[in-house]
N, C-alpha and C positions, 0 to 999 in steps of 0.2 A: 504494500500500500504506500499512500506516502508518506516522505518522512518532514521532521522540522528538522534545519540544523542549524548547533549556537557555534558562532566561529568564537573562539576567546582569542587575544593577542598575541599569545605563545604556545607551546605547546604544552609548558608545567601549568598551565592554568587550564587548559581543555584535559589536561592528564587529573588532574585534582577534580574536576569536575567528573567524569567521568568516575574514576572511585566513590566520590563524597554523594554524586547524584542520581546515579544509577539507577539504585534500589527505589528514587523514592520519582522516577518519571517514568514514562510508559512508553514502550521499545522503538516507537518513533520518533523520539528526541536520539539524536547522534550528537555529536560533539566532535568539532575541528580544529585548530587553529590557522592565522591567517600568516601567511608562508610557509617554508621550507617544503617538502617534498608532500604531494596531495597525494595519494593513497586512498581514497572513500570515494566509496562509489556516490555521486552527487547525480545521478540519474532518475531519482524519484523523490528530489526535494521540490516542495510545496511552498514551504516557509521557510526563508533563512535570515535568520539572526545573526547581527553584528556584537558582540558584546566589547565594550569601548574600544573601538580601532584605532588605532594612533597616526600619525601626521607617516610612520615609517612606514605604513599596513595600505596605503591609500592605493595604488600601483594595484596591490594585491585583490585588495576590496572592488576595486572596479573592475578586475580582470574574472574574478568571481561572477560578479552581476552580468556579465555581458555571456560568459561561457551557461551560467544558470537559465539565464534567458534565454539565449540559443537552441539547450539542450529541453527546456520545457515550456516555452513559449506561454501560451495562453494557461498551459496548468500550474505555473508559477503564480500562487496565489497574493504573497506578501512577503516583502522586505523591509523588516527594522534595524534601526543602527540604536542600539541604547547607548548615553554616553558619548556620540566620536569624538575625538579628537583630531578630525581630518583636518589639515589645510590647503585649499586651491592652491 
């Protein structure tokens, strides 16, 4: 089905998340961070969450939205960023 995914800014915080949140979210929530080496299958993301992205993340953050959007068009339901700290 589809899934939500939280991107966090590194990967110790999507790794902590994923320990600490696991048990208490339902098997559609995945957990990413924003760079280094992408791994997860993002072909049936619905919903993707930014959780505070940083002015470093913003490259990454946008090359996300545009591959997200490609791969799921119209069933790409919603994109939040809580938090950015982008800068144009």
């Amino acid at each position: 089905g589809a899934k939500l995914r939280i991107y966090f800014p590194d990967e110790g915080s999507a790794a902590l998340a994923r320990r600490d949140w696991k048990p208490e979210v339902p098997s559609c929530v995945e957990f990413s961070s924003c760079g280094g080496v992408q791994v997860a299958d993002t072909s049936k993301d619905s919903v993707v969450l930014f959780f505070c992205p940083r002015a470093s993340e913003a490259e990454f953050v946008e090359q996300i939205l545009y591959e997200t959007e490609e791969k799921r068009g119209d069933e790409l339901m919603l994109t939040v960023m809580v938090n950015p700290l982008l800068v144009d």
